[in-house]
Structure formats: structure tokens, C-alpha cells
N, C-alpha and C positions, 0 to 999 in steps of 0.2 A: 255724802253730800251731793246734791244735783252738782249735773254740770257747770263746772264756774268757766270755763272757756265760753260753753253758750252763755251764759248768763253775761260776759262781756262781750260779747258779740252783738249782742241786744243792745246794748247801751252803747255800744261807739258807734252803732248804727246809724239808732237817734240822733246822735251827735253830729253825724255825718263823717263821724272818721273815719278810715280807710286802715287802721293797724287793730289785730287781734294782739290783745296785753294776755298772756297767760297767767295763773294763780304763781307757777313758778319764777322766780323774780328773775330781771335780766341783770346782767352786770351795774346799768347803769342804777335801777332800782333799787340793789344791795347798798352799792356807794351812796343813794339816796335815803335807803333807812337808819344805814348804819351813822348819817350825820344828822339824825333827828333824833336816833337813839343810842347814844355811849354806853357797852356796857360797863355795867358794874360786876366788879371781881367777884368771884365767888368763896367766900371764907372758909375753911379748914372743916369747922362743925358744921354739918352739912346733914341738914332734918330726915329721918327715916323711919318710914309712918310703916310702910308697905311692905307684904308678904310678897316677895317676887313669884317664886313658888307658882303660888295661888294666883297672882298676877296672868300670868303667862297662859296658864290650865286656864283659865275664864275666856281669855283672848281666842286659845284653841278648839274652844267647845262652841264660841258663837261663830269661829269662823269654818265648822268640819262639814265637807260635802255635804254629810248626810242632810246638815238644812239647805242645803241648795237656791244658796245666796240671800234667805231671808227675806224674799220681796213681798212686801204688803200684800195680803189675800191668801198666801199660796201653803201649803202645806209643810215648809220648810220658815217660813215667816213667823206660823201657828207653834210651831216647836220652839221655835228660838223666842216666844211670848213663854210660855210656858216654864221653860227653864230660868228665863229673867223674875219669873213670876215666885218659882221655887226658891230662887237665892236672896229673894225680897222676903221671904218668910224666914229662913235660916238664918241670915242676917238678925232678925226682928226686930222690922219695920214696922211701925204700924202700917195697915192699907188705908190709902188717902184717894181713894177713887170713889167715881159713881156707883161701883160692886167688886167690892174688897179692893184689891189691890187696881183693877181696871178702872179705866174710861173708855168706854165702848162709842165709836165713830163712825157714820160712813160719808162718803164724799165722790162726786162724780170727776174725774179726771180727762180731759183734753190733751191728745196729742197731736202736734201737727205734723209728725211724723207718718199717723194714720192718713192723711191727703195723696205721700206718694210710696210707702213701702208698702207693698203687697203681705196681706196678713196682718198688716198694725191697724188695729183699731182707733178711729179718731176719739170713741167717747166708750171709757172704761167705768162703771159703778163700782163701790168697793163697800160693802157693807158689811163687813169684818174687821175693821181697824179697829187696833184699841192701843193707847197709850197705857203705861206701868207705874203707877206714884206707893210712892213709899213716905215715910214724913218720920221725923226725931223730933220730939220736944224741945222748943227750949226752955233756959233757966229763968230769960228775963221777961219779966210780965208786961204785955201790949206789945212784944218786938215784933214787925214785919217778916217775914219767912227769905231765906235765900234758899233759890231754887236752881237747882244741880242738874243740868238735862245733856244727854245723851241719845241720840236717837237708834236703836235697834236694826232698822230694815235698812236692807241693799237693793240689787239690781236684779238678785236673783238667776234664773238662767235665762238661756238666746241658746237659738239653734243648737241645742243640745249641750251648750257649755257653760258652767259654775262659776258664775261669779261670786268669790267665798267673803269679799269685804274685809278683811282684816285688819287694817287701819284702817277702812271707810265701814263700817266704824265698829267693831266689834271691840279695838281698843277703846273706845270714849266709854263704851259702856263697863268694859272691864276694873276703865279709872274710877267709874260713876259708883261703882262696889263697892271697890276701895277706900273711895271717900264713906261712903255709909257703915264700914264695917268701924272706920275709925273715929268716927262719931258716936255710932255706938259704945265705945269704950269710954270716951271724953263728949262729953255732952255739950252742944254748942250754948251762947248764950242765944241766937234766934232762932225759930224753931227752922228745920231746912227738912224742902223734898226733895226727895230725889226722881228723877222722873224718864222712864226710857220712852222715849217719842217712837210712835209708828209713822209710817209715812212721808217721811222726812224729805225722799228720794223723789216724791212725786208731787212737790211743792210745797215742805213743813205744814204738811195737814194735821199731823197731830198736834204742833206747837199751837196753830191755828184754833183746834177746836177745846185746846186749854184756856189757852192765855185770853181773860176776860170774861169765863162761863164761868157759873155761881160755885165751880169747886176751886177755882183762883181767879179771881179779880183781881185786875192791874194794880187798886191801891192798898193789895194787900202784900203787895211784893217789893223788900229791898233792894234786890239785887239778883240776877242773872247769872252762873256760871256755866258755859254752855261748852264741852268738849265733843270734839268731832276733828276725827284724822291725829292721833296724837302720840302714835308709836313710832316714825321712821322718818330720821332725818340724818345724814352723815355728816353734818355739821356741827352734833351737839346741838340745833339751836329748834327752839319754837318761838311763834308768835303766839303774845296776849293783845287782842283787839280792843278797842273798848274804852281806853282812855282818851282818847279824843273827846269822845260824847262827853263823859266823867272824870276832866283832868284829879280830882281828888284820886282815882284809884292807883295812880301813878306811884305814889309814893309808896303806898302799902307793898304794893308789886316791887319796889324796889327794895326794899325790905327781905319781902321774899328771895329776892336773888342772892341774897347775901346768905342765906340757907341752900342753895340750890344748886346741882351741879351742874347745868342744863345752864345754856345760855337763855334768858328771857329777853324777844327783841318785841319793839313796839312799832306799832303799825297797821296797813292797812285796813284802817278804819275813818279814814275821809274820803270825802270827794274826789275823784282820779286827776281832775283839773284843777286841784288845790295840792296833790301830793307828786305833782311831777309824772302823772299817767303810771304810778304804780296803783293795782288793782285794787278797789273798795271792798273787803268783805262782808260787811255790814249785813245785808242781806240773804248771803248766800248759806246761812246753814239758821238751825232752828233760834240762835238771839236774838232774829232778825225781827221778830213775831213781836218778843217782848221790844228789843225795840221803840217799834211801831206802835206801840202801848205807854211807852214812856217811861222801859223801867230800863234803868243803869244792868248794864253787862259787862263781862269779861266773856271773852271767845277765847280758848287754848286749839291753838291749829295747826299742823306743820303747812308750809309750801309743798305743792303736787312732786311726786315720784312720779317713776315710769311707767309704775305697776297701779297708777288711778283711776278708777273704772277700767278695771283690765281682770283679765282670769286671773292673773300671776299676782293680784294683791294676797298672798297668801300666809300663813300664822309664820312659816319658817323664811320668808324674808326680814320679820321682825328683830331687829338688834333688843334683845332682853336685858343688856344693860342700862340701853339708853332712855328704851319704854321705862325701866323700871324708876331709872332720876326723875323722870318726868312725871309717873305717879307720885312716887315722894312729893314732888315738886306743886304738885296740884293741888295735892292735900295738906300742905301746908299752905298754901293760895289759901284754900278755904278756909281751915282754922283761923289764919291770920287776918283774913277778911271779916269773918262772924264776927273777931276782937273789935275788929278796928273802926266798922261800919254803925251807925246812929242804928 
């Protein structure tokens, strides 16, 4: 996920405000969400979709040196395409792309960092990107598609050092499997892709060069499930975005909690001047796109750790228990959404 600290920095700017809000909540923030949002208990029978196992081994293989943090263009990016691309066929997905399983991209990039770091270039061309779509049938005839996306690339390396991603985001994609492998067993009623976004890190250029172009058009889309950062929180807890926009998803979502060991908190999906200056994610990772298009989302996200855009985001910081509820937890999201959704 781009920087969400700059990304608020930007906007309180604007604003004329004088305080940086961090993605990680401050106390007052927690006591703020947590009175918008009561949880609900979570019941005994408690849904388990998910190969841990296999869970963890995916998480490990997107986040191992040898890609060397996966950045859009770079020969560690081309790998980590490549093996997403292999487990889209293993799986058996059908390819829902421009050529098999791709969509092939390119996009010129501005940094204003190139103005004063020596070495940064102001304007990067990327004519290598390519987004990953996969697609399941569904059962019910004329249903809208819900579409599952996770974005692939990181930061890659700096001055010699790996930045491996592993909650940003090698788990979303690893959930994004997940959901596809169990879909595959149990066939949804609308058809869903699944879709690993390139680019994500250098301003959701692949959500961008999907959402709206003749292989998905806005009003062919239900719904939005968009994971990113979704393996590490010592709280037990994640946020689902998204009901703001969509009060109906609320309840389904609650629903789900009632399956789920994972605490599901709701939030940060208004305006920061309507939620008491706790931070808007709305924009800040690939939903934002569809969004902007008009289509209903759900974001699963933790709050920033320490290890956020840092070397140290690495596979064996991951708590494998807690990743593993919260894949259960997603894919049951999903099933129960497909049900529940027109």
C-alpha cells in the first residue's frame, strides 16, 4: 500500500491542518471507533475454509529475497508475476485477461522526490506492468461479477536493501488464493475474479488500467473485495471499510463475525472531519479505483505495525494463527457475501 502517512499529510495540508493522523489509531481514535462499532461476540462454530499449511508457504514464496521486494518493472516483480500466474492455473481459473491470464500495462510515473534526492528520478516509464485475472463461473444467470483484488508488487529494493512485503502485501495475495482455491470446490452464485494488481505502490495503476476498460466495466461489477496488509495485528482485530458507502454490507459483515475468530471493527471509511480526525482509507489502497467508478466495496486491512514499508516487514514476523482466522474469515466474507448480495 502507498504511503498512508503521505497520503494524509496531503490532505491536512489542504486543509490547512497543522497535525499528521497516522493509519495507526491513537487512543482517542480506538475509543472513537470502538463507539461507532460494538463488537459482536464470536460463536463457538467458527468457519474453516483454509489450508494453513499452504497458507503460510504462499505468504513465504511472495515474500523470499530472491524477488527482491517485487517492485513493478524489476526482475523480482517479473518473478513474483510469474509464479501468481502458475498458481492461477493450478488452482483452475479460467484466464480472464487481455492474453491468458494477463493485462498487460504501461504508465509513466512522477516522483517529487526526484526534485531533491540525488539519483531519484522525477519521471519513470513502466512498460512492463501487468495485472493477473483469474474468473469462476457462476451459477446464477445475468449476476454481476464480485471482484477479489489484491495487489502483488512492493517497494522493492533502496541502497542495497530488500524490501520483502509480507503483509504489504504478499498476504492479501496469499488470502486472494485462498478465496479462489475455495471457490473452486463450492461454486459461487456470481461469477467472481480474482485479480492480482500490479502497481498498486506507485499509485493503483493497475486497479486503474482495469476498472472501466472493455475487460471490466464499472456496470458489470457488484461488488469490490479488496485485501491489502491482512496478516499482523496483536490485537486479534481487522478493519472492514466500506460500509459507510454501503450501509446494507453491515449486516452481512456481521453475520460473518458471528463465524469468525478475528475481531471485525468498522471504520475508517469517512471523511476525517466527520469521523472525529480518525484517518479515511477510502483511497489509499486498490478499492479506491472501483470506488471512484461507483462500485460498493469492502477493504480488509490491519492498522500500520512497525515493520510498514520497512526491511523487517518479513514472512517470520507473521503470527500464523492470526493470519490464518483471518483467511478463514475473508472467505467466509466472500461466500457469505456472493449469498447475500442482488
Amino acid at each position: 500500500m502507498p504511503s498512508r502517512a503521505r497520503r494524509a499529510l496531503v490532505a491536512l495540508t489542504i486543509l490547512g491542518g497543522g497535525v499528521l493522523y497516522l493509519r495507526g489509531a491513537t487512543h482517542f481514535e480506538q475509543q472513537t471507533i470502538a463507539a461507532q462499532a460494538p463488537m459482536v461476540a464470536a460463536a463457538p462454530a467458527v468457519a474453516h475454509h483454509v489450508d494453513r499449511a499452504q497458507l503460510m508457504n504462499d505468504l513465504r514464496a511472495l515474500a523470499d529475497p530472491a524477488l527482491e521486494g517485487r517492485r513493478t518493472g524489476t526482475a523480482g516483480g517479473l518473478k513474483a508475476r510469474a509464479w501468481i500466474e502458475m498458481q492461477f492455473g493450478a488452482i483452475g481459473l479460467t484466464p480472464a485477461g487481455s492474453s491468458g491470464y494477463r493485462q498487460p500495462f504501461e504508465f509513466t510515473h512522477h516522483s517529487v522526490k526526484g526534485f531533491f534526492m540525488p539519483g531519484r528520478p522525477f519521471e519513470t516509464t513502466y512498460r512492463d506492468a501487468a495485472n493477473l485475472i483469474g474468473k469462476v463461473s457462476g451459477t446464477a444467470d445475468a449476476a454481476r461479477a464480485i471482484v477479489v483484488t489484491a495487489h502483488y508488487d512492493h517497494l522493492g529494493a533502496r541502497d542495497g536493501i530488500t524490501y520483502p512485503g509480507a503483509d504489504d502485501n504478499a498476504s492479501g495475495v496469499a488470502v486472494l488464493l485462498a478465496v479462489a482455491r475455495q471457490l473452486r470446490v463450492t461454486p459461487p452464485r456470481h461469477p467472481v475474479l480474482l485479480v492480482a494488481f500490479d502497481a498498486e505502490e506507485l499509485g493503483l495503476r493497475g486497479a486503474e488500467a482495469l476498472v472501466g476498460s472493455s475487460l471490466l466495466p464499472a456496470s458489470s461489477i457488484a461488488l469490490n473485495v479488496n485485501l491489502d496488509m491482512v496478516s499482523r495485528n496483536d490485537d486479534n482485530e481487522i478493519f472492514a471499510a466500506g460500509t459507510y458507502q454501503t450501509p446494507s454490507l453491515r449486516p452481512i459483515l456481521d453475520d460473518v463475525q458471528r463465524r469468525s475468530a478475528v475481531k471485525i471493527l468498522f471504520g475508517h471509511d469517512r471523511p476525517m472531519v466527520k469521523a472525529g480526525s480518525i484517518e479515511d482509507w477510502t483511497t489509499q489502497s486498490d478499492h479506491g479505483v472501483f470506488h471512484g467508478a461507483g462500485v460498493p466495496f469492502v477493504y480488509f486491512g490491519v492498522v500500520d505495525h512497525d515493520d510498514y514499508h520497512q526491511p523487517t516487514d518479513t514472512a517470520d514476523r507473521v503470527n500464523p494463527r492470526f493470519f490464518g482466522d483471518v483467511a478463514d474469515m475473508i472467505v467466509e466474507a466472500v461466500v457469505t457475501l456472493d449469498r447475500s448480495i442482488p
